[in-house]
Legacy VTK file of the C-alpha trace (Angstrom):
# vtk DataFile Version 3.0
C-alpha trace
ASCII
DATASET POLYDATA
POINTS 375 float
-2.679 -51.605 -39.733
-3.296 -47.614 -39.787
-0.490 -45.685 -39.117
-0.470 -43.093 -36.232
-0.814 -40.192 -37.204
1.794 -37.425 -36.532
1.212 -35.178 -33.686
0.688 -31.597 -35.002
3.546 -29.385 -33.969
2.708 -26.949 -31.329
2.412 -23.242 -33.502
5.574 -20.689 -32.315
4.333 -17.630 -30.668
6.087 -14.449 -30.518
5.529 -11.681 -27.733
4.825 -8.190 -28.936
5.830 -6.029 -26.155
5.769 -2.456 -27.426
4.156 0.086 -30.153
8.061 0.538 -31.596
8.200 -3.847 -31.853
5.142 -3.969 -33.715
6.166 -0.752 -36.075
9.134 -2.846 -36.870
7.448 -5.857 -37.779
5.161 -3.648 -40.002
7.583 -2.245 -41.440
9.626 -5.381 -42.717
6.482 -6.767 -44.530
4.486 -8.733 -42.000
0.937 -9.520 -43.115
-0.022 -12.038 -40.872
-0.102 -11.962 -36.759
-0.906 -16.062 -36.276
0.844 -16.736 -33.249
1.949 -13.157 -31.946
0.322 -12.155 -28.432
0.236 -8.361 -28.163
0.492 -7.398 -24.528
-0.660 -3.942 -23.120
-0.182 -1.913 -26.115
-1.786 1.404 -27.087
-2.995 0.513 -30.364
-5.064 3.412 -30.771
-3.018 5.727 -33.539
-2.391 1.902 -35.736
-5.958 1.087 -36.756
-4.900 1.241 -40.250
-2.079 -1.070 -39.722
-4.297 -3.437 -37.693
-7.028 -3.330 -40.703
-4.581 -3.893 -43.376
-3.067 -7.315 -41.535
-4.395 -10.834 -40.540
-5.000 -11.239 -37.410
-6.290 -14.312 -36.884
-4.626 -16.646 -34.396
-3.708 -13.726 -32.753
-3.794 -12.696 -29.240
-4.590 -9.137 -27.619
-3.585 -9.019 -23.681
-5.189 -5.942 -22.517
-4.179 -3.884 -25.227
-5.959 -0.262 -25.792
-7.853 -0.250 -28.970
-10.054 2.129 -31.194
-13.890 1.902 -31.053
-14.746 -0.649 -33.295
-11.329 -2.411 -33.301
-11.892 -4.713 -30.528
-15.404 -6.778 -32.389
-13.157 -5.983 -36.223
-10.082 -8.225 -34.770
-12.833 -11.060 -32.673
-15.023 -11.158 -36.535
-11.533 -11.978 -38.216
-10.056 -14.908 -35.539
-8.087 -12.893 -33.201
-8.556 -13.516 -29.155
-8.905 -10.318 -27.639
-8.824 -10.078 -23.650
-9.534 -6.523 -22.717
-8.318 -4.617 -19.968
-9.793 -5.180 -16.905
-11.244 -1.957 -15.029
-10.312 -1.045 -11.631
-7.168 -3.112 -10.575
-4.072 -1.048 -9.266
-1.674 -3.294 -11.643
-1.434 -4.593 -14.666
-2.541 -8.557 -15.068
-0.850 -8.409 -18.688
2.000 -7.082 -16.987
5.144 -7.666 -20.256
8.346 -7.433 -17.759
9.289 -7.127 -14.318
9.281 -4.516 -11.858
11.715 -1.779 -10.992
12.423 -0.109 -7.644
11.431 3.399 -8.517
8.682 2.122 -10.762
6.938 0.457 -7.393
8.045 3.605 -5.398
6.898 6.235 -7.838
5.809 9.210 -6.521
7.801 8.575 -3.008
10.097 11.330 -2.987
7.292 13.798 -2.470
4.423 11.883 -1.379
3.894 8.933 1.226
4.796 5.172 0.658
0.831 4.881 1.023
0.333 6.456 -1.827
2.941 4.671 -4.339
2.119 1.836 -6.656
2.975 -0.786 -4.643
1.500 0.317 -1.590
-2.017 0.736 -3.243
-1.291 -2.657 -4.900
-1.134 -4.428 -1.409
-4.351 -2.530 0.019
-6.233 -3.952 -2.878
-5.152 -7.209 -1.748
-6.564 -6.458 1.412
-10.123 -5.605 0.049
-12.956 -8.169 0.421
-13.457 -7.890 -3.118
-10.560 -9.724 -4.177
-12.079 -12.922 -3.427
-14.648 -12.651 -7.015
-13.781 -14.656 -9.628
-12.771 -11.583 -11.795
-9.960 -10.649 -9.082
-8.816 -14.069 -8.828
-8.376 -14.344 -12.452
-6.419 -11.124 -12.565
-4.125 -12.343 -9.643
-3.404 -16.043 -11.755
-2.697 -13.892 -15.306
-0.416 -11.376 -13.210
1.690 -13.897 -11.673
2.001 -16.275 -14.677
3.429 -13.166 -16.769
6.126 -12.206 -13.931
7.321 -15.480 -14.768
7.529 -15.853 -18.131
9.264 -12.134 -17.737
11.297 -13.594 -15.269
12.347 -16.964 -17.870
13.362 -13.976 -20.522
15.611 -11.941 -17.526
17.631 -15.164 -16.258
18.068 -15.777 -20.810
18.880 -12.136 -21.059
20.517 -9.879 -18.743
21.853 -12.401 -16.929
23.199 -14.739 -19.490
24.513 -17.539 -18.519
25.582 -17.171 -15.073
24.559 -19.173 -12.046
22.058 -17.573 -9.520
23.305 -18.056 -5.646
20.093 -17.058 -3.595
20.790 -15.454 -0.634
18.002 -16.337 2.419
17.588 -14.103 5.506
15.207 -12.279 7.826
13.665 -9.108 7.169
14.513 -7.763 10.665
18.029 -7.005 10.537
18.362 -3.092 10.346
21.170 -0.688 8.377
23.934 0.117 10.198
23.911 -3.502 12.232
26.596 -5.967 12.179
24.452 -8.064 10.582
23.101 -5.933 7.972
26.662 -4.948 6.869
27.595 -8.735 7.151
24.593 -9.735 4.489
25.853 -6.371 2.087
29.388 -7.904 1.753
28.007 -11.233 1.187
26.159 -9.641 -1.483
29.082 -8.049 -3.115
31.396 -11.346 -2.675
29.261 -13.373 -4.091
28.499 -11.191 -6.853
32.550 -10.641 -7.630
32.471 -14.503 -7.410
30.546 -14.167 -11.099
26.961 -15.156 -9.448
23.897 -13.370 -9.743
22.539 -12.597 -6.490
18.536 -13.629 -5.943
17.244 -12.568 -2.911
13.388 -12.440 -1.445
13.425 -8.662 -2.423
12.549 -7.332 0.780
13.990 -5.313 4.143
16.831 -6.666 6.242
19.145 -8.988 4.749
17.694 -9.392 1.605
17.873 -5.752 1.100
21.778 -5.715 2.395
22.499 -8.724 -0.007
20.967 -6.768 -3.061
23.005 -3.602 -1.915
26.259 -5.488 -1.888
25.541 -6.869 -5.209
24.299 -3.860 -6.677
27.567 -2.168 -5.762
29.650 -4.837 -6.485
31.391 -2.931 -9.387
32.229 -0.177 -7.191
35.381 0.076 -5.260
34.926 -1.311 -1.214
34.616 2.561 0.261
31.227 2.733 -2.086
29.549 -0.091 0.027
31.167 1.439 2.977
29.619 4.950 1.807
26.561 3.107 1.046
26.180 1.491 4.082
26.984 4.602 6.790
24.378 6.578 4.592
21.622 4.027 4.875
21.975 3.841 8.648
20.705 7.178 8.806
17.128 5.496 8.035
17.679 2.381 9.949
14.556 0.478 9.194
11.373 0.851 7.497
9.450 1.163 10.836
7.827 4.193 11.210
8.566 5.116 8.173
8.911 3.301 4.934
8.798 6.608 2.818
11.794 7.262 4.931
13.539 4.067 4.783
12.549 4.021 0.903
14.210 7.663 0.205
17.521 6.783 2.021
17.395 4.094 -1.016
16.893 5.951 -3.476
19.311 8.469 -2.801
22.117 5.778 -2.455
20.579 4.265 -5.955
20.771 8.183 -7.299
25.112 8.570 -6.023
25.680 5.073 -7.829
23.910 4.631 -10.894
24.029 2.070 -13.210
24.806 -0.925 -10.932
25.530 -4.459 -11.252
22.381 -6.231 -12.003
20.716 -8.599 -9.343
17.266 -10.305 -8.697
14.864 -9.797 -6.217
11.465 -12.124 -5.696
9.225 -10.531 -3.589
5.448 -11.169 -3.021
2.252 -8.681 -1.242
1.259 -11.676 0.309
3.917 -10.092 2.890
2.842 -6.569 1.819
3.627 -5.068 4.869
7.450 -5.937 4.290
8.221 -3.095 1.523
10.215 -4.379 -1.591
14.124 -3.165 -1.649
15.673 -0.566 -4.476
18.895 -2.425 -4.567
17.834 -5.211 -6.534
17.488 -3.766 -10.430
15.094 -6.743 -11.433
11.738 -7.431 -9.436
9.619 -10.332 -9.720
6.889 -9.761 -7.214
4.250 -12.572 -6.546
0.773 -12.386 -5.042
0.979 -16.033 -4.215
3.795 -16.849 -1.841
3.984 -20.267 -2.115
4.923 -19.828 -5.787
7.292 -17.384 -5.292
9.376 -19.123 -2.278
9.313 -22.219 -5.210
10.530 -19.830 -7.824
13.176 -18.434 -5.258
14.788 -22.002 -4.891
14.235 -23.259 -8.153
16.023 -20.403 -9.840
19.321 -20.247 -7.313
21.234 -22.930 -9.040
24.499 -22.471 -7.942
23.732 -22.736 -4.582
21.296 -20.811 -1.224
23.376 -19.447 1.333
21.153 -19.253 4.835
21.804 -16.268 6.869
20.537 -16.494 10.707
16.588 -15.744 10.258
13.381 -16.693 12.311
10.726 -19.072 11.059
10.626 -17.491 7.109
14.021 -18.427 6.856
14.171 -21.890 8.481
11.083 -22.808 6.239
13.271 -21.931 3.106
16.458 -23.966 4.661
14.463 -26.999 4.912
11.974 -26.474 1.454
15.275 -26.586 -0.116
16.620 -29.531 1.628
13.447 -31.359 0.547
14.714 -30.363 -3.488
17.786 -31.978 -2.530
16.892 -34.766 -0.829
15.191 -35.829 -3.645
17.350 -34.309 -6.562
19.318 -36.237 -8.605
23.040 -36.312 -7.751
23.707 -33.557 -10.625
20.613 -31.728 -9.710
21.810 -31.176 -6.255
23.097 -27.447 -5.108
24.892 -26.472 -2.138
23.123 -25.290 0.714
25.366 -22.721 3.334
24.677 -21.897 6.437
26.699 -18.921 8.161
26.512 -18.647 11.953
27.814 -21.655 13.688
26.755 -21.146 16.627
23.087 -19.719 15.565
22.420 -22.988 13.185
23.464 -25.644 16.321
21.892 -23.813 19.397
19.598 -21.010 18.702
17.465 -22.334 16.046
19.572 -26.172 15.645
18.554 -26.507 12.064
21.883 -27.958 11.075
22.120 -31.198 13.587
18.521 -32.051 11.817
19.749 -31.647 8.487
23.235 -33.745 9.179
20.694 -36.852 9.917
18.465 -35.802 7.075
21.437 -36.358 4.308
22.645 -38.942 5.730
24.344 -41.073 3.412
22.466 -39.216 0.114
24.408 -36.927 -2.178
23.362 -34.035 -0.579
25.105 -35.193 2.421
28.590 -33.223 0.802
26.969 -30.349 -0.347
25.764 -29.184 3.398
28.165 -26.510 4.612
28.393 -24.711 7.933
30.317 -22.131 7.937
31.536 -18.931 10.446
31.844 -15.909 8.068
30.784 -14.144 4.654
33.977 -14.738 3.359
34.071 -18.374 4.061
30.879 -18.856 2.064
32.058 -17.168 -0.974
35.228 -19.467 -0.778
32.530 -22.280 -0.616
30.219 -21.230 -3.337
33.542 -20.447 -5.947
35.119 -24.023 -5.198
LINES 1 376
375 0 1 2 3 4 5 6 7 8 9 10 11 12 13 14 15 16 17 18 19 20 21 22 23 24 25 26 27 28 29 30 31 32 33 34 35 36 37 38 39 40 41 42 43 44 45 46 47 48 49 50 51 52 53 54 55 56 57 58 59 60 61 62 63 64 65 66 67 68 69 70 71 72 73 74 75 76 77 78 79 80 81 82 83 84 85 86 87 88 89 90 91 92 93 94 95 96 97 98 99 100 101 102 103 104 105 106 107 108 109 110 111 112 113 114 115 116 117 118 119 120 121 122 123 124 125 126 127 128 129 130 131 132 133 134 135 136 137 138 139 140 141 142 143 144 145 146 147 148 149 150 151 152 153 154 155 156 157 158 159 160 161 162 163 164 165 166 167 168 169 170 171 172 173 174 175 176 177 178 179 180 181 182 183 184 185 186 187 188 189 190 191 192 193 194 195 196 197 198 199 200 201 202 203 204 205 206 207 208 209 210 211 212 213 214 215 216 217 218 219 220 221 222 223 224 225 226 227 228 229 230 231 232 233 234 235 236 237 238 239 240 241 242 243 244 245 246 247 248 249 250 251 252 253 254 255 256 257 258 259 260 261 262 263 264 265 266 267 268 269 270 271 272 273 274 275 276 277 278 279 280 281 282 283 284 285 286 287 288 289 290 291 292 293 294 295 296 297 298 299 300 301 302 303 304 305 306 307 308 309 310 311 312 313 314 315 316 317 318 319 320 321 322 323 324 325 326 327 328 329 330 331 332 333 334 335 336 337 338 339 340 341 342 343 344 345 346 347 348 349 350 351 352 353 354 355 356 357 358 359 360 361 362 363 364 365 366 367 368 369 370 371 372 373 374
C-alpha cells in the first residue's frame, strides 16, 4: 500500500508595510523576498536594492515602482498588482483609518471635500458597478481586516472588546448622548475596549467616553458641554466634525478604542473619538465583524430599526453558540426594550431554556451595565 503523502506546509508570509521595514530587512542580510507581500510602497529611490535580491514568490500590492521595475520583478517570479488609477482610496490599504486622516483638510475646507466624503460619492457613481471597481471594493475591505486582526493582537492586547450598539440620532448635549459617553468611559475603566459602529449619536458618545476615559470626570464633562455647541452633524458635518476635532486637539493622546464604520451608510459621517477605524464598503460584513469582535459582551442602547437588527443578529450567534462561546447581551432602557420597541419579551421566549437564556440582561442605567459586564 502507498503511503499518503504529506501535505506541503502552507509557505509563511510576512507583510512589508513601509520603505523604513524593508531598509531594515536589507540591511540585516536578506537576499530573498519568497513569501513577503509589499503593500503600497514607494519603491522608486530602491531599484538597486530590488535588483540585487530575489524576488520570486514575492508579492507587490500597489506599490510605486521605477520604469522597467515592474516587467524586471514579473521576468524573475514576483506577482506584481499595480496601482489602480482613479479610485479615491487605497485597495492595498496596510492599516486602518484615523479620524483626522478621513477628515483631512476639514478645518479649512468643507466635509465635501475631505477623503472620506469623496470616498462615499465614488460609491455613488454608476461606474462602480465594473468589474475593476468591484475588485477594488473586495481587496479594500479584505485588508481593513487583516489590519483590523493585527490592531485587536497589538494595541489592544489582550483585552476583551464590549461593543456598544445605538442609533445615530441621538445629538450632543442630550440626555441620551451624555448617557452613551459615560457608558463609554465605564466600560472602558472596567478594562474593555470599547467597539462601536463608528458613527454619529451614540456610537460617537460611547467612543468619546472611552477616549477620555483616562481623564479625570470634569474632562468628559468639559468634553461634553463643548460638543453641544455643534449638536449634530445636520446642516453641517464640517461643523459637527470641527467641534471634534477641537475636543480631540484639548485631550490628546487618549485611551484607545475601535470604531467599525462602513459608506454603505455614507451619509452618517464617521466619529473622531474612536483612535482606530475600520471602515467597510460592504455592510453586511462589517455589522458581522462588529459582533464577532465584541467578545466580552454588546450592550444595546435604545435605537430604531439599525439597532434592533444588531440585538437580534447577535441573539442568532448566541442561540447557536456553544455554551463557552456565548457573550452577554445588555439592554439599557426598561421601559424602551418592553413597550416602545418590545425586543426583550421576544428574546425571553427565544432563550428559553438555552445557555443564552442567563446571559440576557435588562437593565435601567449605564452604571448598572458596567456592574453587569465586570461580574
Amino acid at each position: 500500500m502507498n503511503a499518503t503523502p504529506a501535505l506541503s506546509p502552507m509557505p509563511r508570509t510576512l507583510d512589508v508595510e513601509s520603505l523604513e521595514q524593508f531598509d531594515g530587512l536589507v540591511t540585516e542580510g536578506a537576499r530573498r523576498m519568497s513569501g513577503w507581500h509589499l503593500q503600497s510602497i514607494d519603491f522608486s529611490d530602491r531599484s538597486t536594492s530590488l535588483k540585487a535580491l530575489d524576488p520570486s514568490g514575492a508579492v507587490f500590492l500597489g506599490c510605486t515602482l521605477s520604469p522597467g521595475m515592474e516587467e524586471s520583478l514579473r521576468a524573475r517570479g514576483a506577482l506584481v498588482f499595480p496601482a489602480i488609477p482613479g479610485l479615491p482610496f487605497n485597495p492595498y490599504r496596510p492599516g486602518l483609518y484615523t479620524g483626522p486622516e478621513l477628515y483631512e483638510g476639514v478645518e479649512f475646507r468643507p466635509y465635501e471635500e475631505t477623503p472620506d466624503a469623496l470616498i462615499y460619492a465614488w460609491t455613488k457613481q454608476q461606474g462602480r458597478a465594473g468589474v475593476e471597481s468591484a475588485l477594488s471594493v473586495a481587496l479594500h475591505d479584505h485588508h481593513i481586516g487583516e489590519s483590523l486582526q493585527d490592531a485587536l493582537a497589538g494595541p489592544f492586547g489582550k483585552r476583551k472588546i464590549v461593543g456598544i450598539m445605538g442609533g445615530h440620532a441621538g445629538l450632543r448635549g442630550s440626555e441620551t448622548y451624555d448617557d452613551a459617553a459615560r457608558l463609554g468611559r465605564g466600560v472602558s475603566r472596567a478594562g474593555f475596549v470599547v467597539a462601536t459602529g463608528g458613527g454619529p449619536g451614540a456610537m460617537e458618545a460611547a467612543n468619546l467616553g472611552a477616549y477620555l476615559s483616562g481623564e479625570p470626570e470634569d474632562a468628559l464633562e468639559d468634553a461634553l458641554r463643548r460638543l453641544s455647541v455643534v449638536p449634530g452633524f445636520r446642516p453641517s458635518v464640517s461643523a459637527w466634525a470641527r467641534a471634534a476635532l477641537a475636543v480631540v486637539g484639548l485631550y490628546s493622546g487618549g485611551t484607545p478604542s475601535l470604531g467599525i464604520p462602513t459608506w454603505f451608510y455614507g451619509h452618517e459621517p464617521p466619529n473622531l473619538f474612536a483612535t482606530h477605524i475600520a471602515k467597510y464598503f460592504a455592510n453586511a460584513v462589517r455589522e458581522a465583524v462588529l459582533l464577532e469582535k465584541a467578545n466580552g459582551g454588546v450592550v444595546f442602547l435604545p435605537g430604531a430599526a439599525g439597532t434592533v437588527q444588531e440585538v437580534f443578529q447577535d441573539a442568532c450567534e448566541n442561540y447557536y453558540a456553544t455554551p463557552e462561546a456565548i457573550n452577554p447581551m445588555v439592554l439599557v432602557g426598561k421601559r424602551y426594550w418592553t413597550e416602545e420597541l418590545p425586543a426583550w419579551p421576544l428574546l425571553r421566549s427565544l432563550a428559553g431554556e438555552r445557555g443564552m437564556a442567563d446571559r440576557l440582561h435588562l437593565v435601567d442605567s449605564v452604571e448598572e451595565a458596567v456592574a453587569v459586564l465586570a461580574e
